[in-house]
N, C-alpha and C positions, 0 to 999 in steps of 0.2 A: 475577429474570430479568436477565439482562446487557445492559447495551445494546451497540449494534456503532454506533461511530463513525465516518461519510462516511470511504471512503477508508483506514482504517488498518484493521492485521489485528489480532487476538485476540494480547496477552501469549503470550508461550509457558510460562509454566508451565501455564495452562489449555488449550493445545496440548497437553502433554506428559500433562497428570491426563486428556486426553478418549483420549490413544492406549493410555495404563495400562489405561481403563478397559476391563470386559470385558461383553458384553450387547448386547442390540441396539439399533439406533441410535436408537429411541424412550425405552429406559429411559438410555441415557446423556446425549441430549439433558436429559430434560425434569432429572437430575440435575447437569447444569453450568449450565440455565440457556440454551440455546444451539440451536438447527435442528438438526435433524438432517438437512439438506443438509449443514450446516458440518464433524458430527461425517465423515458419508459420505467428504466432499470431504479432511477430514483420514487418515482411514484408508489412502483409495486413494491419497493422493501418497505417505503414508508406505512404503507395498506397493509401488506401481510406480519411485519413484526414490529409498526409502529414506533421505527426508529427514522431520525432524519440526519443520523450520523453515517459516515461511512463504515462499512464491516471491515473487520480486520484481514487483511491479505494474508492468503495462504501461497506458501512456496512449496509445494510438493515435490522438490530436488531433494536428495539426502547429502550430506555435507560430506566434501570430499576426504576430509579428515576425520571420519569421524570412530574410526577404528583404530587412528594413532593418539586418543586422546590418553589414554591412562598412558604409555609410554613416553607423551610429549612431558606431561604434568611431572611425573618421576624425573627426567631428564632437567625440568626448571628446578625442583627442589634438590636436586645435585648441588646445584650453584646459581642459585637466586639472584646474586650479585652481578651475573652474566648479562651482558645487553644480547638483543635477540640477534643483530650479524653474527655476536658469537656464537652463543647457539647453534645456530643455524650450520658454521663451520662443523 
């Protein structure tokens, strides 16, 4: 079985051997090792937008910093010279 790693997609050549392949989505699952939501999910993107790459992941968190950036940025160009523990003091 394959394992699926937090966050990153499937190699593509086992993209590519799951869209070759021909059967239904239980015999090509349980033969890559893989869901067969994954194999499903791979088919249809391939079919509706003709891609057999993976899409790009969205993270719809907003960054926790992201309201201290112009005051971070001013604070580096003080003293650019500064390693970031200093900074940070």
């Amino acid at each position: 079985m394959m394992s699926w790693r937090c966050g990153k997609a499937y190699a593509q050549d086992l993209r590519d051997r799951v869209l070759a392949a021909k059967g239904r989505l239980r015999v090509v699952a349980e033969r890559f090792g893989v869901s067969q939501a994954y194999v499903s999910r791979v088919r249809s993107r391939h079919e509706r937008l003709g891609q057999a790459s993976a899409g790009a992941q969205h993270n719809h968190v907003p960054l926790r910093l992201a309201g201290l950036k112009a005051p971070l940025l001013a604070q580096v160009a003080l003293a650019p010279e500064q390693t970031l523990v200093q900074l940070c003091q």
